[in-house]
N, CA, C and O atoms as a CHARMM CRD file, in Angstrom:
* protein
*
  344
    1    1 UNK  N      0.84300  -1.17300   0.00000 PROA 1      0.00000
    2    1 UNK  CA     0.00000   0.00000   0.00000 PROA 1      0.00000
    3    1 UNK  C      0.89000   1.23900   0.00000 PROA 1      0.00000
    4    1 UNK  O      1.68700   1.38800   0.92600 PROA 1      0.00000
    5    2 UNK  N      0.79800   2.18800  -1.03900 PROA 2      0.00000
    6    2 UNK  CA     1.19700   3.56900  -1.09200 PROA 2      0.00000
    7    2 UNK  C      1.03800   4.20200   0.43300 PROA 2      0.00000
    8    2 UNK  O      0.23800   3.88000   1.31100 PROA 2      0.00000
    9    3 UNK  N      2.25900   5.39200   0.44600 PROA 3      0.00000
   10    3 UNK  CA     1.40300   6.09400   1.10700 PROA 3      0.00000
   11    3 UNK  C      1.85700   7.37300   0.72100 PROA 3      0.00000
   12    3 UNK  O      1.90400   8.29800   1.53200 PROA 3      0.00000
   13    4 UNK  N      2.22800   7.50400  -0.57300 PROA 4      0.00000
   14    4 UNK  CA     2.97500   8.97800  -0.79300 PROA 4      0.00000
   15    4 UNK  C      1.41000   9.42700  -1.01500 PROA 4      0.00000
   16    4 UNK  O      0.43900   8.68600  -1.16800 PROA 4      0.00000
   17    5 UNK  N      1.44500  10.52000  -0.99300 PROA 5      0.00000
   18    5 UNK  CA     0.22900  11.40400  -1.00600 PROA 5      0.00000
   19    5 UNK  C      0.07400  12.04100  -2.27000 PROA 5      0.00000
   20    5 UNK  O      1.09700  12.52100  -2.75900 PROA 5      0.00000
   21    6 UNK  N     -1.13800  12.15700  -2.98200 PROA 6      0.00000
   22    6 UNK  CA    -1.43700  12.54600  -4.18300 PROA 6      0.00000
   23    6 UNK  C     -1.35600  13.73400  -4.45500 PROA 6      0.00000
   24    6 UNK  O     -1.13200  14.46500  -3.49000 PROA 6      0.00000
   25    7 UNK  N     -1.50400  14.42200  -5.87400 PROA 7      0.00000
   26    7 UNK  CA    -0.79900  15.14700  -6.15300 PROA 7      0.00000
   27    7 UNK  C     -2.00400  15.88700  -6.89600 PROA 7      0.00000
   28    7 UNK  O     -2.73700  15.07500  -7.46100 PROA 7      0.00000
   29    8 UNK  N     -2.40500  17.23600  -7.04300 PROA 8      0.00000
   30    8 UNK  CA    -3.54800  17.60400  -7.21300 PROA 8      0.00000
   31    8 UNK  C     -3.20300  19.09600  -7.80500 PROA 8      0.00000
   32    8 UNK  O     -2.15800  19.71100  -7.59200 PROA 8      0.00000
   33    9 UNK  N     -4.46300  19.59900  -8.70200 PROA 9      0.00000
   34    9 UNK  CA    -4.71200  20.51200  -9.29800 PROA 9      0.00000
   35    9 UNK  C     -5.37400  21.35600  -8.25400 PROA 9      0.00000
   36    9 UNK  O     -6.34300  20.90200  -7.64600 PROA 9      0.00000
   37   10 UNK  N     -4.90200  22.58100  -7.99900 PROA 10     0.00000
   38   10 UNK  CA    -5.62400  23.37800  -6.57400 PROA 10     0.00000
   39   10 UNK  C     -5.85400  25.09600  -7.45800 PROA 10     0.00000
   40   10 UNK  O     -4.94700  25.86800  -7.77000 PROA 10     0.00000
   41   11 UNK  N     -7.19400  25.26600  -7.65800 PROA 11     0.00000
   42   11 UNK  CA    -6.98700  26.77600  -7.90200 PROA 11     0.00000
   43   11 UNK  C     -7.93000  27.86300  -6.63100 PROA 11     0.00000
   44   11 UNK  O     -9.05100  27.87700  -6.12400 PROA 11     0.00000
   45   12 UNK  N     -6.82900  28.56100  -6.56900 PROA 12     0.00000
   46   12 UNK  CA    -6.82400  29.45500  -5.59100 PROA 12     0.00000
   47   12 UNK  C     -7.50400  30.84100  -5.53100 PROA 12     0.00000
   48   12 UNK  O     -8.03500  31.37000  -6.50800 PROA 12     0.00000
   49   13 UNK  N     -7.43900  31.38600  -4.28000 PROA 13     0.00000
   50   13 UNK  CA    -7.43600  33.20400  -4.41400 PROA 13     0.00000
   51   13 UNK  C     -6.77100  33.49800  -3.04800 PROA 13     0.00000
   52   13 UNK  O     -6.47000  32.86200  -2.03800 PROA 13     0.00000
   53   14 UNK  N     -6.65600  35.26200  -3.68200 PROA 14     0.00000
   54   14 UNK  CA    -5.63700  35.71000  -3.01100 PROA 14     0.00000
   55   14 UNK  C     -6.49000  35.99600  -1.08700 PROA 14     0.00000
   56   14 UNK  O     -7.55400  36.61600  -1.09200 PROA 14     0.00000
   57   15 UNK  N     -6.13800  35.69300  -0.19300 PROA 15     0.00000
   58   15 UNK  CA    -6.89700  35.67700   1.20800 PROA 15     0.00000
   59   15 UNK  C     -6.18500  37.39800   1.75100 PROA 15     0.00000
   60   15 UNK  O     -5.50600  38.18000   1.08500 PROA 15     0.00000
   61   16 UNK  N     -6.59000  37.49400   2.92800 PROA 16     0.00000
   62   16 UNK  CA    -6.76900  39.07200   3.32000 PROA 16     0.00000
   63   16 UNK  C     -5.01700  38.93000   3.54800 PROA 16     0.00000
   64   16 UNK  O     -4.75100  40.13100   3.51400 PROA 16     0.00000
   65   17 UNK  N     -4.23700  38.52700   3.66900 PROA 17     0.00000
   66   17 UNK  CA    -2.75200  38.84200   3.85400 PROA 17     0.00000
   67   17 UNK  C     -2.32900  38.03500   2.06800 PROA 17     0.00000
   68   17 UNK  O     -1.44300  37.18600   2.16300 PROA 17     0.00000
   69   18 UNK  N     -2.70500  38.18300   1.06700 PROA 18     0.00000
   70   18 UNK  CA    -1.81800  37.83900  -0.44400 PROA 18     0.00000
   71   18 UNK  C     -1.77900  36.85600  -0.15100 PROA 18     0.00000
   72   18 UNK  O     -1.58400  36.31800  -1.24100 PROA 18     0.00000
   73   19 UNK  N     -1.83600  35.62200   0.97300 PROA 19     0.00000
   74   19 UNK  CA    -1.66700  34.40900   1.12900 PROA 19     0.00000
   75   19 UNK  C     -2.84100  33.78300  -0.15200 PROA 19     0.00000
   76   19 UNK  O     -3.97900  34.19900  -0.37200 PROA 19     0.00000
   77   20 UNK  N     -2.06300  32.62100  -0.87700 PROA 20     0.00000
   78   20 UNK  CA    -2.81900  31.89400  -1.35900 PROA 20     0.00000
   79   20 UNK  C     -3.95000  30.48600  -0.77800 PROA 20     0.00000
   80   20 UNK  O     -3.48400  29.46500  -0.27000 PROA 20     0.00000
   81   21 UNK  N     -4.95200  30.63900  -0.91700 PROA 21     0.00000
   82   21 UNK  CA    -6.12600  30.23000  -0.16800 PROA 21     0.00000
   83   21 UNK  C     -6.95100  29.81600  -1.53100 PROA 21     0.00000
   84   21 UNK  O     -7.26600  30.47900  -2.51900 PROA 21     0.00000
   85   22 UNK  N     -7.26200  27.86900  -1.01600 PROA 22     0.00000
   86   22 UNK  CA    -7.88800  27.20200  -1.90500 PROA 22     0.00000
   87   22 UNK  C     -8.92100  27.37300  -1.73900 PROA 22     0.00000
   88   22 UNK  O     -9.44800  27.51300  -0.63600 PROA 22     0.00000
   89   23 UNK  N     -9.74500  27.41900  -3.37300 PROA 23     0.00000
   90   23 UNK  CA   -11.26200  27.25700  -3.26000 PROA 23     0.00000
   91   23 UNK  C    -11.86100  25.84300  -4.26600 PROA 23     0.00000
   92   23 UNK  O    -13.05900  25.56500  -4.33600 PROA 23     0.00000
   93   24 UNK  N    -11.16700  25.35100  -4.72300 PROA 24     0.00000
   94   24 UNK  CA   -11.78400  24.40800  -5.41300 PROA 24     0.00000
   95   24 UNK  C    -10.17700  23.33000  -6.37000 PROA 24     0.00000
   96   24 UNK  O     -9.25000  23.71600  -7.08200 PROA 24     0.00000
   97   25 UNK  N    -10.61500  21.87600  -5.83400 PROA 25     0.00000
   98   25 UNK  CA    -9.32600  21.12000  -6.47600 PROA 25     0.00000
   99   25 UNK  C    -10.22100  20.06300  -7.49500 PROA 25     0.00000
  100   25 UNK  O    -11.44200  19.95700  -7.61600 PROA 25     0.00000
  101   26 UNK  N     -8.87100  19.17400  -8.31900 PROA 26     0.00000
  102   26 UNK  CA    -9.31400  18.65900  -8.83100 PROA 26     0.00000
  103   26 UNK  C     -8.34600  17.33200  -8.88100 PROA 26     0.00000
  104   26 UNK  O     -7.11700  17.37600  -8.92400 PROA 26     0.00000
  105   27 UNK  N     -9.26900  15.97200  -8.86200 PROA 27     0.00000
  106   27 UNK  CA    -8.25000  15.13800  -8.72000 PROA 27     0.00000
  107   27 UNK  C     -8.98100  14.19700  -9.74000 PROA 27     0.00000
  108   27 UNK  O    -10.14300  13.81500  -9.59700 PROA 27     0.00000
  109   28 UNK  N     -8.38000  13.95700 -10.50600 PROA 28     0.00000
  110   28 UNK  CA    -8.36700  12.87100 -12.05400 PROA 28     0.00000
  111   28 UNK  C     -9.85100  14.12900 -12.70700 PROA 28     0.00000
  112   28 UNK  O     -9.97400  15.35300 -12.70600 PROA 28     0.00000
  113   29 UNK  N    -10.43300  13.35100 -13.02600 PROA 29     0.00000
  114   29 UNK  CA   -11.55100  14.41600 -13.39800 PROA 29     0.00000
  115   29 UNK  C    -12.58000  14.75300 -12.65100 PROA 29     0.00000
  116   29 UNK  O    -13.60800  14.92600 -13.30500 PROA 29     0.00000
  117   30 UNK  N    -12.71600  14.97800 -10.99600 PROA 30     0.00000
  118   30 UNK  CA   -13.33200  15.07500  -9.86000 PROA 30     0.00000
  119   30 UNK  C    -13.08600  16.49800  -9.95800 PROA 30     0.00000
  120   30 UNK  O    -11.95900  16.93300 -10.19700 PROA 30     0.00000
  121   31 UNK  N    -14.09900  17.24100  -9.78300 PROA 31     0.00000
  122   31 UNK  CA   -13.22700  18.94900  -9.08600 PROA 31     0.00000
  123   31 UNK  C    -14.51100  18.69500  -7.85400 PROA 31     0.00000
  124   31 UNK  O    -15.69500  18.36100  -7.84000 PROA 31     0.00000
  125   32 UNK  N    -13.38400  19.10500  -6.82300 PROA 32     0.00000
  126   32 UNK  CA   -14.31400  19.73700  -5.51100 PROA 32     0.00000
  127   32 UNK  C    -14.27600  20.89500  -5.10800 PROA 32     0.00000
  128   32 UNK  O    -13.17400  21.43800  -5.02000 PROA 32     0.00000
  129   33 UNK  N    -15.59100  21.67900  -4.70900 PROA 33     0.00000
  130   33 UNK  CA   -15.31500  22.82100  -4.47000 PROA 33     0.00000
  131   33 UNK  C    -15.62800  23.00800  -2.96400 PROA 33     0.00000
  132   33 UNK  O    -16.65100  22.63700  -2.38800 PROA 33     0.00000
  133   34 UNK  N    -14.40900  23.74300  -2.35700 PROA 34     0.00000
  134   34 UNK  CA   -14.51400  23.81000  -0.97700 PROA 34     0.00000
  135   34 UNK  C    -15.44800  24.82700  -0.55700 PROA 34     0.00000
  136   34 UNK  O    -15.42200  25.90900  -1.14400 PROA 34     0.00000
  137   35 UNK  N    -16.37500  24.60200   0.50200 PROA 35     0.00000
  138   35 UNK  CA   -16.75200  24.91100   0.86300 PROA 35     0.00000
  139   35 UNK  C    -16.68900  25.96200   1.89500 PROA 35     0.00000
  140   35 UNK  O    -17.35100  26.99300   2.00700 PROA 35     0.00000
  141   36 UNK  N    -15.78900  25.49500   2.59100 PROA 36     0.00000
  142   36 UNK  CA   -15.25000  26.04900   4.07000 PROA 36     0.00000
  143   36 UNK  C    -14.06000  25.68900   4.51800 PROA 36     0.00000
  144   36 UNK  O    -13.82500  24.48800   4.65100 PROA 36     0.00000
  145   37 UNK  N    -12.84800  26.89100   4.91300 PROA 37     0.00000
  146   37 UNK  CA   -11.64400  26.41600   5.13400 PROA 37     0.00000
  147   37 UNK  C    -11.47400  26.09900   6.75000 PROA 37     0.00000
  148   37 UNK  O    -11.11100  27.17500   7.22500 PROA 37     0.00000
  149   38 UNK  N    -11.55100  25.29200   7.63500 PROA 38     0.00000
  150   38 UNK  CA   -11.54500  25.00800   8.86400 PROA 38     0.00000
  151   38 UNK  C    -10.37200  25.37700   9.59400 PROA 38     0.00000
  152   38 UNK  O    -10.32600  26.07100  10.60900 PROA 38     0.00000
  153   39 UNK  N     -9.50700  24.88700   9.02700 PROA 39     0.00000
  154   39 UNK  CA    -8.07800  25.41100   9.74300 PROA 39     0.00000
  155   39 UNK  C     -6.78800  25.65400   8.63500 PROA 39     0.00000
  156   39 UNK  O     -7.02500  25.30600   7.47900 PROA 39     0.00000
  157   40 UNK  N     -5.77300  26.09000   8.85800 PROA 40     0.00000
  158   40 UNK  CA    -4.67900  26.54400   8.42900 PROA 40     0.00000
  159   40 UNK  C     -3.28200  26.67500   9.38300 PROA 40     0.00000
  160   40 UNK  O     -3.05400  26.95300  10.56000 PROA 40     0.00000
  161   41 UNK  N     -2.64100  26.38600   8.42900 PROA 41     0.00000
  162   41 UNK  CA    -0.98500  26.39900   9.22400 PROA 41     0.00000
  163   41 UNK  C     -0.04300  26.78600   8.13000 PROA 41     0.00000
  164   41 UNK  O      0.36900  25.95400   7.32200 PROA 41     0.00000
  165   42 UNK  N      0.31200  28.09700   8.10000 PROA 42     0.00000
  166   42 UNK  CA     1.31700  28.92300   7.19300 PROA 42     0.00000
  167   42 UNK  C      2.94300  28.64400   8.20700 PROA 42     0.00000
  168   42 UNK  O      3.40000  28.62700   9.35000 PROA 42     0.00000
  169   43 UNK  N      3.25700  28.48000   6.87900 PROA 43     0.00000
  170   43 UNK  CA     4.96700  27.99600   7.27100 PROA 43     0.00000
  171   43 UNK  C      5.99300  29.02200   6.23200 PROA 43     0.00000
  172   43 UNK  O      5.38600  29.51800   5.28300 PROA 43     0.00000
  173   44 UNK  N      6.73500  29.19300   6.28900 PROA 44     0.00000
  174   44 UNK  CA     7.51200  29.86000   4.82400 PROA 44     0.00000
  175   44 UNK  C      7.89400  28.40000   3.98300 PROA 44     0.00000
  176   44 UNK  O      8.81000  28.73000   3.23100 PROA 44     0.00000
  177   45 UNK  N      7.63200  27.08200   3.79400 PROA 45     0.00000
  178   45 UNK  CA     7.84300  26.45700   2.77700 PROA 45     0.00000
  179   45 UNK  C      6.74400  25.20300   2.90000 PROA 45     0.00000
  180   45 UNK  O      6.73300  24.24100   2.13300 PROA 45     0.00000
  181   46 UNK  N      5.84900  25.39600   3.98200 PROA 46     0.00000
  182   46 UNK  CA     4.81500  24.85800   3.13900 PROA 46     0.00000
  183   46 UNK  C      3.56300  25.09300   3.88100 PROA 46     0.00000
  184   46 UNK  O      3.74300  25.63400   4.97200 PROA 46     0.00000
  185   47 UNK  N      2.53300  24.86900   3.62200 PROA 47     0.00000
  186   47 UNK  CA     0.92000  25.35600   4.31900 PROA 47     0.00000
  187   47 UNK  C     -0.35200  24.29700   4.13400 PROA 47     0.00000
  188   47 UNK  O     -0.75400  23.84000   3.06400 PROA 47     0.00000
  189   48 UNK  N     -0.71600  24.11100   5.05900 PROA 48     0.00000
  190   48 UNK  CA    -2.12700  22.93600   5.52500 PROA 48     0.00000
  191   48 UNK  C     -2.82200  23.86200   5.46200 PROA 48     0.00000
  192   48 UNK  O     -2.77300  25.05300   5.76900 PROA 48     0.00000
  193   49 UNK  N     -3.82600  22.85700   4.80700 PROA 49     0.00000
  194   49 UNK  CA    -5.54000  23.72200   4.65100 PROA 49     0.00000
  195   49 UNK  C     -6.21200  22.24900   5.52200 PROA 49     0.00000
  196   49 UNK  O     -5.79300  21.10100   5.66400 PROA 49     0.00000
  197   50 UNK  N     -7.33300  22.91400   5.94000 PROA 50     0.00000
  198   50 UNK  CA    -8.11700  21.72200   6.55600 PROA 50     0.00000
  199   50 UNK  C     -9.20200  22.83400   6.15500 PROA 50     0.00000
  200   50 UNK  O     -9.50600  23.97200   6.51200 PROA 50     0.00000
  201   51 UNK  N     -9.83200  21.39300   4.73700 PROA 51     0.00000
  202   51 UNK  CA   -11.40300  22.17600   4.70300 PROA 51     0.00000
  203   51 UNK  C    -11.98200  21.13900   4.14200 PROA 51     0.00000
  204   51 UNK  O    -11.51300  20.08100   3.72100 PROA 51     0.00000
  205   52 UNK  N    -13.34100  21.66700   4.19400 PROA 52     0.00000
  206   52 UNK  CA   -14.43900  20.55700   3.65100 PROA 52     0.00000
  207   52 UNK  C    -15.40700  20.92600   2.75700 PROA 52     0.00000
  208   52 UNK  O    -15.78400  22.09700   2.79400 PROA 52     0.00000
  209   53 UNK  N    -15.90600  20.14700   1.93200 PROA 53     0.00000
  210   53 UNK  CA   -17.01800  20.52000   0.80800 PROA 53     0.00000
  211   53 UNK  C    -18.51100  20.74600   1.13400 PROA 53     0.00000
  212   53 UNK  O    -18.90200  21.34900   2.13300 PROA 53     0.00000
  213   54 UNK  N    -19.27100  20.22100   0.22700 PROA 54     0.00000
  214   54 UNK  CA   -20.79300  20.59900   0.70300 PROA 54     0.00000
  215   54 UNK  C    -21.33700  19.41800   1.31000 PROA 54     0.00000
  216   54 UNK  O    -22.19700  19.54200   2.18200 PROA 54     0.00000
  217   55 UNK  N    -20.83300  18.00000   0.85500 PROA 55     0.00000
  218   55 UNK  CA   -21.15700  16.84900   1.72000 PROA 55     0.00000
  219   55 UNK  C    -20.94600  16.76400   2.65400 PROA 55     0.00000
  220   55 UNK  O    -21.70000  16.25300   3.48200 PROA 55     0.00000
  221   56 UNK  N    -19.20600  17.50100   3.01600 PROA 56     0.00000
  222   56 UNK  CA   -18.74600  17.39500   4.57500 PROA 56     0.00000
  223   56 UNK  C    -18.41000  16.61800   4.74700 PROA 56     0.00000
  224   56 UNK  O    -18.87700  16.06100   5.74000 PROA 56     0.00000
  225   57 UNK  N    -17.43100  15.95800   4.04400 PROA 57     0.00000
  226   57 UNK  CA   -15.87500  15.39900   3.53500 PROA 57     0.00000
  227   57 UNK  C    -15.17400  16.44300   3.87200 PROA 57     0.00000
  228   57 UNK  O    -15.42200  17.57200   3.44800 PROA 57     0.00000
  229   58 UNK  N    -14.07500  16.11900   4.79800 PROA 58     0.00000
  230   58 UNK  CA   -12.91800  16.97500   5.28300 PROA 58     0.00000
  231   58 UNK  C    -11.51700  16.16600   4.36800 PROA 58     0.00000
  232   58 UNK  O    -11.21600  15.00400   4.09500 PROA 58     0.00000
  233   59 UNK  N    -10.79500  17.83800   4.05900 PROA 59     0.00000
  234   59 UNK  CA    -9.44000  17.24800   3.48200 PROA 59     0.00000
  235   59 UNK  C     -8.33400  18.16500   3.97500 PROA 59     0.00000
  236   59 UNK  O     -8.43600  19.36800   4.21400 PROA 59     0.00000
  237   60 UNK  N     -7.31200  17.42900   4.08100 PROA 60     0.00000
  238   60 UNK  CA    -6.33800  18.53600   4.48100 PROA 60     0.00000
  239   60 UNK  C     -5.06000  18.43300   3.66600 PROA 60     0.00000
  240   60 UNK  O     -4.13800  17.65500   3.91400 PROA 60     0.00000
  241   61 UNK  N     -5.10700  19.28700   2.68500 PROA 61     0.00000
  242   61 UNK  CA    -3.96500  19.67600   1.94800 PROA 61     0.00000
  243   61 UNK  C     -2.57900  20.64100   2.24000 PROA 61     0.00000
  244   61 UNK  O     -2.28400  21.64400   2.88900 PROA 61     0.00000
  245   62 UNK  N     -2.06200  19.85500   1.50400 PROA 62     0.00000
  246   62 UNK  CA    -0.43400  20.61000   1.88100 PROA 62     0.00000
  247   62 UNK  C      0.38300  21.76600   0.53600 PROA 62     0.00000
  248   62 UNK  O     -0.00300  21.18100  -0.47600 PROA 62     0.00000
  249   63 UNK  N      0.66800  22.17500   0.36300 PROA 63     0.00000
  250   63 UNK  CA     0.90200  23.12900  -0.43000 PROA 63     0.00000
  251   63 UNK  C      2.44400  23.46600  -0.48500 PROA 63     0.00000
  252   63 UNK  O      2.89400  24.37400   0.21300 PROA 63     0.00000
  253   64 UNK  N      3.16200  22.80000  -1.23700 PROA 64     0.00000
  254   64 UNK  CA     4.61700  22.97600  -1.03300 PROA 64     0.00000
  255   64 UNK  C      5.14200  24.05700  -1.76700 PROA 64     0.00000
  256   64 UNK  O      5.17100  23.93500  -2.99200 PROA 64     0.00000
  257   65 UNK  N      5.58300  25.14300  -1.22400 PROA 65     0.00000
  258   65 UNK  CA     6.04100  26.17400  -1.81100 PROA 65     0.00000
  259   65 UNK  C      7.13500  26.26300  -2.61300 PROA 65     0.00000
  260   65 UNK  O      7.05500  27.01500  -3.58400 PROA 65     0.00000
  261   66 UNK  N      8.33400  25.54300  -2.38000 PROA 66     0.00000
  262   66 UNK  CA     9.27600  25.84100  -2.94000 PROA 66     0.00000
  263   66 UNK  C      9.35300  24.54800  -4.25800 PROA 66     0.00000
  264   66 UNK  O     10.03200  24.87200  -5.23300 PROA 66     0.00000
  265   67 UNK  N      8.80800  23.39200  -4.29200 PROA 67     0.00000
  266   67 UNK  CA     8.26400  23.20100  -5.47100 PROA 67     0.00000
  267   67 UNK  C      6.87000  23.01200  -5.97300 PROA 67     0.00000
  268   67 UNK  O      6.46200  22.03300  -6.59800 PROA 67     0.00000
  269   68 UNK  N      6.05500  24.27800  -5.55500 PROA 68     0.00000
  270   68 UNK  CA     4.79900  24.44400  -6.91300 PROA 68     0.00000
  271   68 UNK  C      3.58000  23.40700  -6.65900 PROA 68     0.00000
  272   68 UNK  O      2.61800  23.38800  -7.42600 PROA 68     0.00000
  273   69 UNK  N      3.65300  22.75200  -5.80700 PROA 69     0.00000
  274   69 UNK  CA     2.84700  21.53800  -5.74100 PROA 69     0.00000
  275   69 UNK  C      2.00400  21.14700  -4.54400 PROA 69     0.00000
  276   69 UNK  O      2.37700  20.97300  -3.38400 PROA 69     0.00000
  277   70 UNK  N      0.71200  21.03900  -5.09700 PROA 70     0.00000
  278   70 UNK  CA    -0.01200  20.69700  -3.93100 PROA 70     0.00000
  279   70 UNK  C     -0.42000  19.36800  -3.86600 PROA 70     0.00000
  280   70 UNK  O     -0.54600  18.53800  -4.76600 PROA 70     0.00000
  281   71 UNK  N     -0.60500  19.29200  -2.68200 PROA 71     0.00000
  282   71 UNK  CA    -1.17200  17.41200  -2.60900 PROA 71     0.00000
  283   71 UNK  C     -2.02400  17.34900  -1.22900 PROA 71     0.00000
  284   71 UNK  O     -1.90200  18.03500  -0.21400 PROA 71     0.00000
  285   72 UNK  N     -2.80200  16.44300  -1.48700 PROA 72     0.00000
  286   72 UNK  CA    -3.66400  15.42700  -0.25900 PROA 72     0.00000
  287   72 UNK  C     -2.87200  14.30500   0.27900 PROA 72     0.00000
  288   72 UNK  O     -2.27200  13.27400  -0.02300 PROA 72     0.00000
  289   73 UNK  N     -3.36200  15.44000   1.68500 PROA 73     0.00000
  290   73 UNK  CA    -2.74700  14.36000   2.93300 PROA 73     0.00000
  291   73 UNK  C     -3.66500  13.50400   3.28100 PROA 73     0.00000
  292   73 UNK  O     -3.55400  12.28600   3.14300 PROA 73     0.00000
  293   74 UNK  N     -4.49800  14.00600   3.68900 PROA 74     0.00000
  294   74 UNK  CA    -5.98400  13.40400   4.15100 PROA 74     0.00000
  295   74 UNK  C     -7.15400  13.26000   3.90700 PROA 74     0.00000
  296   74 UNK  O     -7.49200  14.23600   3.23700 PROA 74     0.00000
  297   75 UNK  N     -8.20000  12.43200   4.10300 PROA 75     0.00000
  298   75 UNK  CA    -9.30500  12.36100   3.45800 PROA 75     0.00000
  299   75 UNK  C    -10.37500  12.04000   4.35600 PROA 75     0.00000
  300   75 UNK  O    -10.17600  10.83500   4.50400 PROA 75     0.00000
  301   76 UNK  N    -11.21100  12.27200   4.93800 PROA 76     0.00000
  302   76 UNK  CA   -12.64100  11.73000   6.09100 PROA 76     0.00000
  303   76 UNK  C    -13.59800  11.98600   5.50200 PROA 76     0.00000
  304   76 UNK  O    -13.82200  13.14900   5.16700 PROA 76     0.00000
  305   77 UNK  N    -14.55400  10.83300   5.16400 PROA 77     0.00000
  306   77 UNK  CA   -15.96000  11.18200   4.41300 PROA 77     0.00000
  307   77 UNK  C    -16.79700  11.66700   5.38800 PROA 77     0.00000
  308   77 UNK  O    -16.73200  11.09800   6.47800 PROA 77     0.00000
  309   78 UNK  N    -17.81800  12.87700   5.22300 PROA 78     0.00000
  310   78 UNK  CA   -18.55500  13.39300   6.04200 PROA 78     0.00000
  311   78 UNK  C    -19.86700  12.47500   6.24800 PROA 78     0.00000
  312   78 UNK  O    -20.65900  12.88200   7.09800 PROA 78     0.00000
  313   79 UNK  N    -20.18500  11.28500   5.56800 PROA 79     0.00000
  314   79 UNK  CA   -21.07800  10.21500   5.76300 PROA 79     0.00000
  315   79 UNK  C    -20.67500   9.41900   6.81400 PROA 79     0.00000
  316   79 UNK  O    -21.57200   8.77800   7.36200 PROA 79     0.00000
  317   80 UNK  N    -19.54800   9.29600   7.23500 PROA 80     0.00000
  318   80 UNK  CA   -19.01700   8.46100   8.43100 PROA 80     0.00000
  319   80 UNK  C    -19.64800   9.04000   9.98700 PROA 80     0.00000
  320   80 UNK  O    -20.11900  10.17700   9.96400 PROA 80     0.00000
  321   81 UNK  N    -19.65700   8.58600  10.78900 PROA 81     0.00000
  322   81 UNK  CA   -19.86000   9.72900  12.17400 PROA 81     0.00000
  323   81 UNK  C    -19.38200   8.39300  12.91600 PROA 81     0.00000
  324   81 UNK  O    -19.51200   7.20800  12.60800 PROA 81     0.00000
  325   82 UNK  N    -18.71500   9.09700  14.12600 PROA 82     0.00000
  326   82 UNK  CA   -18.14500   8.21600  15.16200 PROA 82     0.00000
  327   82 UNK  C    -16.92700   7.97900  14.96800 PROA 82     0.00000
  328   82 UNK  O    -16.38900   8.38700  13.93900 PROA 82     0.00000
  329   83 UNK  N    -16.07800   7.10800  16.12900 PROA 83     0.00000
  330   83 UNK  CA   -14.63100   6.71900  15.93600 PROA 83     0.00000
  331   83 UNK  C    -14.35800   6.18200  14.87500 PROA 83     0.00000
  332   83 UNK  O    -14.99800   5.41400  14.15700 PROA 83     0.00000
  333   84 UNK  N    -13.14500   6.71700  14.78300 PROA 84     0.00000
  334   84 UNK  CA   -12.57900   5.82700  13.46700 PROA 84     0.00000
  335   84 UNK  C    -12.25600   4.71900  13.18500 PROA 84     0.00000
  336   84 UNK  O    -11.81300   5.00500  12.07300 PROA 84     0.00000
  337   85 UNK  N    -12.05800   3.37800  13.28100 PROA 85     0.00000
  338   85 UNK  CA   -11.96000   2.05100  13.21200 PROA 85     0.00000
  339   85 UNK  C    -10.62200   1.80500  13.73700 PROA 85     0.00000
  340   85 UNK  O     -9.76300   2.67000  13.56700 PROA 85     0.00000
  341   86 UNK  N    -10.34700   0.73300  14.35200 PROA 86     0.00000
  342   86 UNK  CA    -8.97400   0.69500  14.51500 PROA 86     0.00000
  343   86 UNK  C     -7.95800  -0.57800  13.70600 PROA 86     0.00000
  344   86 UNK  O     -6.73800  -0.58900  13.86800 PROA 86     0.00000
């Protein structure tokens, strides 16, 4: 089982500090559009988004600055509720 993390089409806008801030990705021919950004963690070489769509599926993407590339770390379907399995 993989576990490098996928590699994704992310288009953005500019947020109240020029920071780039996702609104909608796309992975094979899926585009999701986020809904709501939940959390964030700005670094100078790379930045987590934790957000979720309209189903409420949470994802938390990473955004590597110094090479150009964003990817999925994580994935939780918002149809699930309760602990996570072990």
């Amino acid at each position: 089982m993989s576990t490098d993390p996928l590699t994704l089409r992310v288009e953005c806008e500019a947020g109240s500090q020029g920071e780039q801030m996702p609104r909608r990705f796309f992975m094979a021919d899926k585009a999701v559009e986020i809904e709501d950004i939940l959390d964030c963690w700005l670094a100078p070489e790379y930045s987590y988004f934790k957000v979720c769509d309209a189903e409420k599926d949470t994802y938390i993407l990473r955004h590597d600055k110094l090479a150009r590339r964003w990817e999925l770390i994580l994935f939780r379907s918002g149809k699930y509720q309760g602990d996570p399995p072990l």
